[in-house]
MIMAR-278353 format. One record per residue (C-alpha): residue number from 1; z, y, x; residue in one letter. Coordinates in nm, 3 decimals, m for minus. Each point is the difference from the previous one (the first is absolute). Layout:
# MIMAR-278353
R num       Z       Y       X residu
R NUM       Z       Y       X      A
...
//
This chain:
# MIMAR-278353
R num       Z       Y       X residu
R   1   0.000   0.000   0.000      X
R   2  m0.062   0.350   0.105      X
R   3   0.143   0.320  m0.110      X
R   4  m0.051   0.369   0.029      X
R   5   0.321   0.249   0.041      X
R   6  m0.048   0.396  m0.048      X
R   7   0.262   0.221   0.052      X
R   8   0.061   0.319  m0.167      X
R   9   0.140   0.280   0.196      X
R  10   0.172   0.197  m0.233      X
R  11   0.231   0.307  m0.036      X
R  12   0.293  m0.143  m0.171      X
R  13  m0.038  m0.385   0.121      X
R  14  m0.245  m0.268   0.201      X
R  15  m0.103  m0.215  m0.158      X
R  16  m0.229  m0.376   0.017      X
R  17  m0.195  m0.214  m0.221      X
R  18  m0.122  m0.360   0.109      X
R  19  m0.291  m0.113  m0.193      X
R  20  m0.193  m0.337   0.024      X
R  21  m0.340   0.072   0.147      X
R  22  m0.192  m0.230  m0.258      X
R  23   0.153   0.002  m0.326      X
R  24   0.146   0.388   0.051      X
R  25   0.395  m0.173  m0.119      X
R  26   0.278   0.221   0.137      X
R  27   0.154  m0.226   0.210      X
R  28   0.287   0.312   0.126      X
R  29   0.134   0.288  m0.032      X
R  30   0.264   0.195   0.181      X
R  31   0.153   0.391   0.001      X
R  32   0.171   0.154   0.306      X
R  33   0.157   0.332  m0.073      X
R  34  m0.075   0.285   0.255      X
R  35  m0.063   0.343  m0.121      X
R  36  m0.267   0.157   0.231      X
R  37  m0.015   0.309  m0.267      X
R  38   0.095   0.305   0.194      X
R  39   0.116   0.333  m0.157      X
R  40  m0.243   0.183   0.077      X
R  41  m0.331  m0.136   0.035      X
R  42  m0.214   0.007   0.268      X
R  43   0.308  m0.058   0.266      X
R  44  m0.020  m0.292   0.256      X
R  45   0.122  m0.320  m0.068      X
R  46   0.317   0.033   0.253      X
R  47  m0.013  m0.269   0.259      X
R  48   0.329  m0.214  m0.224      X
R  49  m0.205   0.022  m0.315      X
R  50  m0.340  m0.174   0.175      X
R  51   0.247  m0.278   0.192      X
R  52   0.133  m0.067  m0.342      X
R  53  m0.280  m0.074  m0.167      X
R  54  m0.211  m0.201   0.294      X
R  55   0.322  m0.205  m0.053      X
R  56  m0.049  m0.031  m0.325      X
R  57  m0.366  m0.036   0.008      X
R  58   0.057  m0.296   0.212      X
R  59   0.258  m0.145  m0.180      X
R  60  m0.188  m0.006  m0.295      X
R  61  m0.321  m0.129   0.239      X
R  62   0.212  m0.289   0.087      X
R  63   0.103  m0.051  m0.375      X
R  64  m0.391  m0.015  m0.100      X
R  65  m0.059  m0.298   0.271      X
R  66   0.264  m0.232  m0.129      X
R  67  m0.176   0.009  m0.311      X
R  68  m0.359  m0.119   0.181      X
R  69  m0.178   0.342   0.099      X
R  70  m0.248   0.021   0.238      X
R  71  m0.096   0.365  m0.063      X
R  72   0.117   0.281  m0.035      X
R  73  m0.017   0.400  m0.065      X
R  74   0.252   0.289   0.049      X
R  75  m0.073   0.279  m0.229      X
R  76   0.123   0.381   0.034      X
R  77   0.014   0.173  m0.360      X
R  78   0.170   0.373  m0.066      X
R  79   0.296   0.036   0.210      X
R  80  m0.242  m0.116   0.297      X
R  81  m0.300   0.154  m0.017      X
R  82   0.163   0.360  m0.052      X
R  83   0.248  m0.068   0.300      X
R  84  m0.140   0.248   0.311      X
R  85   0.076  m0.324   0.226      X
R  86  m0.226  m0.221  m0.169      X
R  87  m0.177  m0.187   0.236      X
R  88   0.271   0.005   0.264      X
R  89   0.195  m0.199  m0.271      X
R  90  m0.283  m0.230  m0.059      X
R  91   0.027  m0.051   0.388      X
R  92   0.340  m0.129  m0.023      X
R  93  m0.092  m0.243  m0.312      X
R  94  m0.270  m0.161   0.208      X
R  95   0.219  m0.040   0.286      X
R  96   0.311  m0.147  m0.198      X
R  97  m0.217  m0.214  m0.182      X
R  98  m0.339  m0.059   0.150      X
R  99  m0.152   0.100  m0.368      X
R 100  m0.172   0.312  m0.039      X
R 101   0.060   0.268  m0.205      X
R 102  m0.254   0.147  m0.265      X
R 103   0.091   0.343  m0.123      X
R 104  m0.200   0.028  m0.376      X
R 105  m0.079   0.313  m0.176      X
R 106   0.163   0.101  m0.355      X
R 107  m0.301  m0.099  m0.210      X
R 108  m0.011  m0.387   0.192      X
R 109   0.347   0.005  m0.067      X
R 110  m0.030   0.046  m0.350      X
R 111  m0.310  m0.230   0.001      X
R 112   0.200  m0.277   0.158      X
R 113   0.286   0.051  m0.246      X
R 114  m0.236  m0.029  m0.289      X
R 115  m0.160  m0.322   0.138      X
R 116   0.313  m0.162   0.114      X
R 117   0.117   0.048  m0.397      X
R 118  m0.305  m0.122  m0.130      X
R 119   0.023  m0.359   0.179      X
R 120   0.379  m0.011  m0.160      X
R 121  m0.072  m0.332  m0.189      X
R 122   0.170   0.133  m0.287      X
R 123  m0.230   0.250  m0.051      X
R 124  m0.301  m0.128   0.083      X
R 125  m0.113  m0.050  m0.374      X
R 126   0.017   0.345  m0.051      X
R 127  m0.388   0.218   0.021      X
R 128   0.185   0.371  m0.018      X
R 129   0.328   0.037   0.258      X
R 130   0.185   0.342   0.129      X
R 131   0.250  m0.086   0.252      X
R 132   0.243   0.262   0.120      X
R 133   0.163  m0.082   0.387      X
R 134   0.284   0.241   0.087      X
R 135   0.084  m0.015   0.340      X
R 136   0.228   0.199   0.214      X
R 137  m0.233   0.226   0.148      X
R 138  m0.325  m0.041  m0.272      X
R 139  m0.064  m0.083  m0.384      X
R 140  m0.334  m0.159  m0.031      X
R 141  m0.159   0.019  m0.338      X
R 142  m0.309  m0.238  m0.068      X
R 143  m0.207  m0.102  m0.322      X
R 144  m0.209  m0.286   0.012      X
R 145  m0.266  m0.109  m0.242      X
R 146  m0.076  m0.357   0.069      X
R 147  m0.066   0.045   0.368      X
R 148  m0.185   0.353  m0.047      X
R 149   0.286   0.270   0.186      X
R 150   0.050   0.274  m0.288      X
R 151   0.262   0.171   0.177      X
R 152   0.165  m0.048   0.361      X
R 153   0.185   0.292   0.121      X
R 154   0.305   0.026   0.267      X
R 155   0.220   0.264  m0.070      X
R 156   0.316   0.117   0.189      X
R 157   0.252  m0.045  m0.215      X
R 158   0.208  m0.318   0.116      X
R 159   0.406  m0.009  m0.084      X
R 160   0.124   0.065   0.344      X
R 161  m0.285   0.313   0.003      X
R 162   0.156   0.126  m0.373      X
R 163   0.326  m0.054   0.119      X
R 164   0.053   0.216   0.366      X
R 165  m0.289   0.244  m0.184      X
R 166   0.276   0.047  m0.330      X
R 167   0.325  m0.193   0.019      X
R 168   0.117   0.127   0.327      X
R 169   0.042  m0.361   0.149      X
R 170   0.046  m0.187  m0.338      X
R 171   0.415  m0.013   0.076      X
R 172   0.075   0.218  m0.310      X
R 173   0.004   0.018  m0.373      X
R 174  m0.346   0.103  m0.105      X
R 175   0.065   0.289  m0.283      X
R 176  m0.286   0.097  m0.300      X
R 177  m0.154   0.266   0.272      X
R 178  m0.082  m0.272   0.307      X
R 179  m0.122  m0.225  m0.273      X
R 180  m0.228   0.252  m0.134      X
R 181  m0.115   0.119   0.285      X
R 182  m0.160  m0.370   0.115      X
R 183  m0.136  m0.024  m0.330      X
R 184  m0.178   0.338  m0.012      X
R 185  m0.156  m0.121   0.368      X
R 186  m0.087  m0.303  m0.111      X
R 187  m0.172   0.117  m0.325      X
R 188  m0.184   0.301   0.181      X
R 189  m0.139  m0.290   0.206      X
R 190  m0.062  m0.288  m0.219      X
R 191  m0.069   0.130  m0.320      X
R 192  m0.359   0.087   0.085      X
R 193  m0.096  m0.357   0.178      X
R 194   0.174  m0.237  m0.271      X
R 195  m0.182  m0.004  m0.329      X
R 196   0.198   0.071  m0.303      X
R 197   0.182  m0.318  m0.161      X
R 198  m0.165  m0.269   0.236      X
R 199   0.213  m0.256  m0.118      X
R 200  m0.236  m0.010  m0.295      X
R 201  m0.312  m0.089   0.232      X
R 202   0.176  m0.155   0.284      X
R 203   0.274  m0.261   0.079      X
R 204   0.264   0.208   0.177      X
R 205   0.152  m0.172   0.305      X
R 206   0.268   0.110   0.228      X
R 207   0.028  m0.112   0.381      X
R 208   0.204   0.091   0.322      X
R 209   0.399   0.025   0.051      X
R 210   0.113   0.233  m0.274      X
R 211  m0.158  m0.259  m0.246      X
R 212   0.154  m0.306   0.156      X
R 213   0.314   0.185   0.007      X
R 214   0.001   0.032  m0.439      X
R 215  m0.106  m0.335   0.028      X
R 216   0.281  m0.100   0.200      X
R 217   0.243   0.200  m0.219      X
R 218  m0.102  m0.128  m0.314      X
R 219   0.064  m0.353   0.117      X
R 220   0.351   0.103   0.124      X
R 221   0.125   0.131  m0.366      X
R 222  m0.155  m0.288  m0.197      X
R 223  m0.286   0.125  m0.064      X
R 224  m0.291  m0.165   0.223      X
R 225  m0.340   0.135  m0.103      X
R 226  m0.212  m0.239  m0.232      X
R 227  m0.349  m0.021   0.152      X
R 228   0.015   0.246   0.234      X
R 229   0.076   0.315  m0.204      X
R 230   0.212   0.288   0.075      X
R 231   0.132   0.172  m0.262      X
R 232  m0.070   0.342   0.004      X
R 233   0.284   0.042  m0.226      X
R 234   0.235  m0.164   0.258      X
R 235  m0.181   0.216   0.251      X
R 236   0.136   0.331  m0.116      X
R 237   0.335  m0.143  m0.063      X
R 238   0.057  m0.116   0.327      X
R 239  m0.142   0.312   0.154      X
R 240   0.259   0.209  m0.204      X
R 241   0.251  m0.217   0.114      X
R 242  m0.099   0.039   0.361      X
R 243  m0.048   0.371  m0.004      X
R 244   0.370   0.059  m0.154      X
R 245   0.164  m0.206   0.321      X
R 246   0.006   0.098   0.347      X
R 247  m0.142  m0.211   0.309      X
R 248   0.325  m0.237   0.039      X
R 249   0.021  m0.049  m0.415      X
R 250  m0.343  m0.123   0.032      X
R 251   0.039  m0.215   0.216      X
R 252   0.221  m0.185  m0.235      X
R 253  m0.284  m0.056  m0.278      X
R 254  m0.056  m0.334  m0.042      X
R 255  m0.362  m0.119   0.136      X
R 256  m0.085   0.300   0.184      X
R 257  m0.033  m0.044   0.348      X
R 258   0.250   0.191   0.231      X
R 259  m0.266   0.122   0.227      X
R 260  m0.186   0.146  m0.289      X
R 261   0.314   0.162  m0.180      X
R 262  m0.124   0.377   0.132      X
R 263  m0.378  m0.005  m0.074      X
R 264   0.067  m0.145  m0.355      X
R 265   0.064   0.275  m0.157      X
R 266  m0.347   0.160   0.120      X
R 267  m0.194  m0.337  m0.058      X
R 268   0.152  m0.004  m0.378      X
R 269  m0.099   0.332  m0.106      X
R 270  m0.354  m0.112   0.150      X
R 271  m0.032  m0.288  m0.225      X
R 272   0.093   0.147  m0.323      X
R 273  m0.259   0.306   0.101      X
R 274  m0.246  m0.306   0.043      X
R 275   0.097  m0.119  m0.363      X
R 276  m0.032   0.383  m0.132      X
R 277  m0.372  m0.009   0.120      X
R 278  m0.101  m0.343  m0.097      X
R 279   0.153   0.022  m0.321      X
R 280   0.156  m0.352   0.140      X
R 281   0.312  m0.193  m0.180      X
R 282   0.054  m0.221   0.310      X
R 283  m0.134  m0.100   0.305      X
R 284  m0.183  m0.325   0.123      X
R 285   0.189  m0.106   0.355      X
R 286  m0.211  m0.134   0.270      X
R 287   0.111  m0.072   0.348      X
R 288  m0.312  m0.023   0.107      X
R 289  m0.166   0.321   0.179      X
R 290  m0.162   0.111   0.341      X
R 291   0.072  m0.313   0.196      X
R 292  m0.178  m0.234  m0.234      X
R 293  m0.275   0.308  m0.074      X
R 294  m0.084  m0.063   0.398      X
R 295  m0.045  m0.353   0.004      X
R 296  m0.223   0.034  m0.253      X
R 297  m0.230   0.176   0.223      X
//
């Protein structure tokens, strides 16, 4: 058997997808959790920040070959390609791991994205798909007609991004005025590229962290979604919940991730703006996304 492994450079987290190189089954999948996001974009990855994530590159590397691959590719998405130390940091990947690094644009990101979430088999009998992945750094927005690219656009507007741009860190309370300030961005961006009430033309699907993360909250109070779907309803309850509680009360939430307590807030308000435009009552969940998009290629 041989198997392909991509991994996906991210802002928030690094992550791999093993896929057989035949049938296209996900054989594996694995997160590591380094935030590359800076504060202010543009910076240099410092010299701490590219060690840890060759390290986790590799670990993740060595992850991919217990589960038969023979091939692989390291991808570079937002937090990479706006880093002034680019290529010196894809220096150090290739060095730590003998796999090179492949820095892609916005729009291949968001093509990859889309691809990688149509070859989710649970969505494969579906002709008209928009897929939303919200990243740390990036939200990439894509509508697919069959296989015909409607929309794929890259836009900087990832959690981590919202939250040093908003929430001063993410550590506090976020009040009526922080919330409403994301939103107004987000709508003065968005509201022009997503057609009004999608949902009614498209099936509405949700990938990256902040969607897991419902996912994995839902489960954790009972309520485990039934075929995939996030309740949009639930979606604005928890983000009320989250934006009433500082960083440490957050933490406490059942489901949520600890490492993704301070960007919640941010990535919340995102997803119920999503819904707003749409016109969507839940979301579809799909773990797949850029990794599997690339091995499609």
């Amino acid at each position: 058997m041989s198997a392909i492994a991509v991994v996906d450079v991210g802002s928030n987290s690094i992550k791999v997808a093993v896929v057989d190189d035949q049938d296209r089954r996900e054989l594996g999948r694995l997160t590591e959790s380094v935030r590359l996001q800076q504060e202010a974009h543009g910076e240099p990855l410092s010299a701490e920040a590219q060690a840890a994530a060759a390290a986790a590159i590799g670990r993740l590397l060595d992850f991919a070959r217990t589960k038969g691959a023979t091939r692989f590719a390291v991808l570079g998405t937002s937090a990479v390609r706006e880093c002034s130390n680019r290529q010196v940091f894809a220096e150090t990947v290739r060095a730590s791991t003998g796999v090179p690094l492949t820095i892609v644009s916005g729009e291949v990101e968001a093509r990859l994205a889309g691809s990688g979430v149509r070859t989710d088999p649970a969505y494969k009998a579906y002709d008209n798909i928009m897929a939303f992945d919200l990243g740390g750094g990036s939200l990439e927005v894509t509508a697919i007609r069959g296989h015909h690219y409607v929309l794929a656009r890259s836009f900087p507007l990832g959690s981590v991004r919202m939250t040093n741009g908003y929430l001063r860190g993410g550590a506090g309370i976020v009040d009526d005025l922080d919330q409403a300030s994301i939103r107004t961005h987000l709508m003065g961006v968005l509201q022009t590229v997503i057609p009004a009430n999608a949902a009614e033309k498209y099936l509405i699907i949700g990938a990256g962290g902040a969607f897991a993360a419902v996912a994995l909250h839902l489960e954790a109070i009972g309520e485990a979604p039934v075929g995939g779907r996030l309740p949009v309803l639930r979606i604005r309850e928890l983000r009320d919940r989250m934006c009433a509680l500082d960083l440490e009360a957050r933490r406490k939430i059942p489901g949520i991730p600890a490492e993704r307590a301070d960007i919640m807030p941010a990535a919340l308000i995102t997803l119920c703006v999503l819904a707003d435009l749409t016109g969507a009552e839940s979301f579809h969940l799909s773990h797949y996304g850029v990794r599997h998009g690339m091995i499609e290629l």
